[in-house]
C-alpha positions in Angstrom: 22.4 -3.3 39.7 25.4 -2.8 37.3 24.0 -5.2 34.7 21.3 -4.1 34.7 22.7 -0.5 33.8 25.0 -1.8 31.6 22.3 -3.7 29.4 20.2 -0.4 29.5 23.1 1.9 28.0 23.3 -0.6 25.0 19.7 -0.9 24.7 20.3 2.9 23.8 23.3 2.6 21.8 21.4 -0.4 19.9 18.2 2.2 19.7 20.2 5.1 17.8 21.5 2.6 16.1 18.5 1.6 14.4 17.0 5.2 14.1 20.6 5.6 12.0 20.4 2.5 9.9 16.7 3.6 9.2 18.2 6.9 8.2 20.9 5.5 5.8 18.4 3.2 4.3 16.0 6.0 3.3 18.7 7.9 1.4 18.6 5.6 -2.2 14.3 6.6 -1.9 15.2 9.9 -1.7 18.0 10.1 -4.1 15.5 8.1 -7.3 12.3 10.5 -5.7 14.6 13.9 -6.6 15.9 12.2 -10.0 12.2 10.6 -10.4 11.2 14.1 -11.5 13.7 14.8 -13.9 12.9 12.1 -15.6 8.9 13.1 -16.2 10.4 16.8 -16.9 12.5 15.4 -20.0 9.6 12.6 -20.8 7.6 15.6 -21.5 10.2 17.5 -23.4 11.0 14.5 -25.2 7.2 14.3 -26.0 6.8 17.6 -27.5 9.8 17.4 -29.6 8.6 14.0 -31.3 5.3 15.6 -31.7 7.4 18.5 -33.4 9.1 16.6 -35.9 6.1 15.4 -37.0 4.1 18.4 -37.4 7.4 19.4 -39.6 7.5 16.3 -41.7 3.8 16.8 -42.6 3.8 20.2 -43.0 6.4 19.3 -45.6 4.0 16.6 -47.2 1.0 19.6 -47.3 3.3 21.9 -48.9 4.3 19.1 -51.6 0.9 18.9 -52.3 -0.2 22.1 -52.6 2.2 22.6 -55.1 1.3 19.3 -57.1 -2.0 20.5 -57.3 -1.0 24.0 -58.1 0.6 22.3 -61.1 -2.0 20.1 -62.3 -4.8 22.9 -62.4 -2.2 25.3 -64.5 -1.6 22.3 -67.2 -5.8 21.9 -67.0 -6.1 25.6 -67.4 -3.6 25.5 -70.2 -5.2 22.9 -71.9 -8.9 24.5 -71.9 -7.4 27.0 -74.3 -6.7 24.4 -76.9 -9.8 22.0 -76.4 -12.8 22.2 -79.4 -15.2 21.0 -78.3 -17.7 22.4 -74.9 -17.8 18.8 -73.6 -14.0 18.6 -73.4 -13.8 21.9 -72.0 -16.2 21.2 -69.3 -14.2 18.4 -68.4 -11.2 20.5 -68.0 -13.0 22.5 -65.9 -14.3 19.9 -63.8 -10.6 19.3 -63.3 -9.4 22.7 -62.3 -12.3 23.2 -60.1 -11.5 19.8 -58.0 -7.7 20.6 -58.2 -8.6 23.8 -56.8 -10.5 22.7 -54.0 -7.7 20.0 -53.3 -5.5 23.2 -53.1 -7.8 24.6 -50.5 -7.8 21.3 -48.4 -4.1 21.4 -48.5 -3.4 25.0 -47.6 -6.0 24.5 -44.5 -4.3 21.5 -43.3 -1.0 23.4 -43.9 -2.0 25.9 -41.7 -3.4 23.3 -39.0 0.1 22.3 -39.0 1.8 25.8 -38.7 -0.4 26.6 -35.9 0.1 23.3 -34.6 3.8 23.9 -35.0 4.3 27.4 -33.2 2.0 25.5 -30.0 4.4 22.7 -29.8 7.6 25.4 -29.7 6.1 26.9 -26.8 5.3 24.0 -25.4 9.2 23.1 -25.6 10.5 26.1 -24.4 8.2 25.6 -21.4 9.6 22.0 -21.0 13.0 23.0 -21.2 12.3 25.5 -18.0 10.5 22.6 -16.2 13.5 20.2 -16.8 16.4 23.1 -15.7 14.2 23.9 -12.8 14.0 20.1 -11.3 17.4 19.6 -12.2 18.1 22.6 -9.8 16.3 21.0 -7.5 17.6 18.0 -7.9 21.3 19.1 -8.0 20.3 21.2 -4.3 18.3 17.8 -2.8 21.7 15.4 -3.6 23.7 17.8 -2.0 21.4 18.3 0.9 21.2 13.8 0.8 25.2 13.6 0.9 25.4 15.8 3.5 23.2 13.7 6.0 24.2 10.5 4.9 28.2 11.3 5.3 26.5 12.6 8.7 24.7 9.7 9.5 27.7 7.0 8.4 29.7 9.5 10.8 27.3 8.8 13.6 27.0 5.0 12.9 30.8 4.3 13.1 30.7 6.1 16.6 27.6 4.0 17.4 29.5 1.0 16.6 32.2 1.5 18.7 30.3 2.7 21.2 28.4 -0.3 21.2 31.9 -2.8 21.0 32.9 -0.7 24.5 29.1 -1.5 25.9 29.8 -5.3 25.0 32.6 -5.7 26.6 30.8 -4.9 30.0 28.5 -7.6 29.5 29.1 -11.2 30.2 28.9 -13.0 26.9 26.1 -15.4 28.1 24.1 -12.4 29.0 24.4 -10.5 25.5 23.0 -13.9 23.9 20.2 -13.3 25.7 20.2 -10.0 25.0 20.4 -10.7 21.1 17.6 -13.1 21.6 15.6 -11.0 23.0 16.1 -8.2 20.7 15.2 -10.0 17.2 12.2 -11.5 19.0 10.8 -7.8 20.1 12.0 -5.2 17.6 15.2 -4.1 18.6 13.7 -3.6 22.5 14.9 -6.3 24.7 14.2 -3.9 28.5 11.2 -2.8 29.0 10.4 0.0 32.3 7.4 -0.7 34.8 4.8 2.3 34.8 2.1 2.6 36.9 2.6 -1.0 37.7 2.3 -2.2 34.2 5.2 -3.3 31.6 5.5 -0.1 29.1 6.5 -2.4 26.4 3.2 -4.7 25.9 0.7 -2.9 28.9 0.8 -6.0 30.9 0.4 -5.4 34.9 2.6 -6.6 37.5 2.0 -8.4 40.2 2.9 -6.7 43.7 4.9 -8.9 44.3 6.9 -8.7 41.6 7.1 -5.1 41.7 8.3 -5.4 45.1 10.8 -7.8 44.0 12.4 -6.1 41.8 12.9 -2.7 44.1 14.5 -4.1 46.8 16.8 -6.4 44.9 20.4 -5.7 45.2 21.6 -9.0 43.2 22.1 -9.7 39.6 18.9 -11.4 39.5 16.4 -10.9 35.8 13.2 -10.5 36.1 11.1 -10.9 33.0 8.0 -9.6 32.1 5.5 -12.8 31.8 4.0 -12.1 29.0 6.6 -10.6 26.2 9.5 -11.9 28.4 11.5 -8.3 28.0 13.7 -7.9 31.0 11.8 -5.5 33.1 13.8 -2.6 35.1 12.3 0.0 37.5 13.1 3.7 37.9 12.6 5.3 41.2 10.3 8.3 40.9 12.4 11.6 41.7 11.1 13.9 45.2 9.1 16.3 43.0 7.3 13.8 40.6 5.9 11.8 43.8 4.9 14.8 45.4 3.0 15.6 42.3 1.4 12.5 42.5 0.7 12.6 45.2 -1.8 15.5 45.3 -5.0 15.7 44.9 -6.1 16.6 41.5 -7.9 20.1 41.2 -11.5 19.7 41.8 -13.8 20.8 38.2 -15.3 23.5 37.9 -19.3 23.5 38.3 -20.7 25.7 35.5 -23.9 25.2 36.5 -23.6 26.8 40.0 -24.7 30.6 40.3 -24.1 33.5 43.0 -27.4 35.5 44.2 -26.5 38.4 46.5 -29.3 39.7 48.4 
């Protein structure tokens, strides 16, 4: 039946079709999933530099103080030399021994910081690898993305004219019901009999219908009754009936045992 052919050779232009469209739409994922870690690669990078710049700044503030408090226990020193009386002196003293111990505080946290410091340069110099390295990547997945999708608009535009020439073999009233049929059932309006059943949704055929359908040499549809695809049949080739037609292999008894006497 020629329209019958005809519908099934744009069924599989409209099938690659969709397998391309589903192609091209998947490219924009890809392309924000390569750039996606890029973005954490610098977010780090970014991290550790802020963190950085403030270890610096209060490094800076540390070293400030230990040199304020460098200064205020000289001056107390200084002035226990010219006190004259051993209360005054002790109160000097008292001075120089908390300025002191301020110094100590300072230089500690000073040195928290430097260590601090020298751990966040390593940690951006391993950031900076970890940014070039997915931006590698990155650069060899875009390529690798234009490549398929100039492929894949490539193969659409053939698709498409492919499918124009399949139109025009089809009588306009029949591609309406094509189209109908196709948005109601995902893109599959034809659906083949197997084993007596429609492969599409499972549901069996009647014998009669079955029959129908092989011996009809007219234009006539026949629909499947319950997800109303247009149903076709394909005549098994010599060697698949044959095949079906034997016997399956008996199994083997493993329980069975050979005594010779």
């Amino acid at each position: 039946m020629k329209i019958l052919q005809d519908l099934l050779e744009l069924q599989s232009v409209d099938t690659r079709l969709q397998a391309v469209r589903a192609r091209l739409a998947s490219f924009p994922k890809r392309s924000a999933d390569a750039e996606k870690y890029i973005t954490a690669a610098k977010a780090e990078l970014d991290a550790a530099k802020a963190a950085q710049v403030a270890v610096v700044r209060d490094r800076k503030k540390y070293e400030l103080d230990v040199e304020q408090w460098k200064e205020r226990v000289r001056k107390y020193k200084d002035q226990t030399s010219q006190v004259k009386t051993n209360e005054a002196f002790k109160a000097l003293q008292h001075e120089v021994d908390n300025g002191e111990k301020e110094i100590a505080d300072a230089e500690d946290r000073l040195l928290e910081q430097m260590v601090a410091g020298e751990q966040y340069e390593r940690q951006i110099k391993e950031s900076e690898k970890v940014v070039k390295a997915a931006e590698d990547v990155a650069k060899v997945e875009r390529a690798k993305i234009d490549g398929e999708k100039k492929a894949a608009e490539h193969e659409l535009a053939q698709l498409n004219t492919e499918r124009e020439r399949a139109v025009t073999e089809i009588p306009e009233s029949m591609m309406d019901h094509y189209d109908r049929i196709m948005k109601k059932h995902d893109n599959l309006a034809l659906a083949e009999i197997r084993e007596e059943k429609c492969s599409a949704c499972g549901m069996r055929m009647r014998p009669q219908v079955i029959q129908a359908i092989r011996r009809s040499t007219t234009d006539e549809m026949f629909h499947c009754e319950t997800c109303t695809r247009i149903l076709y049949y394909t005549e098994p080739t010599a060697a698949a009936a044959v095949a079906n037609a034997q016997p399956a292999p008996p199994a083997p008894n493993s329980t069975s045992t050979h005594r010779e006497n």
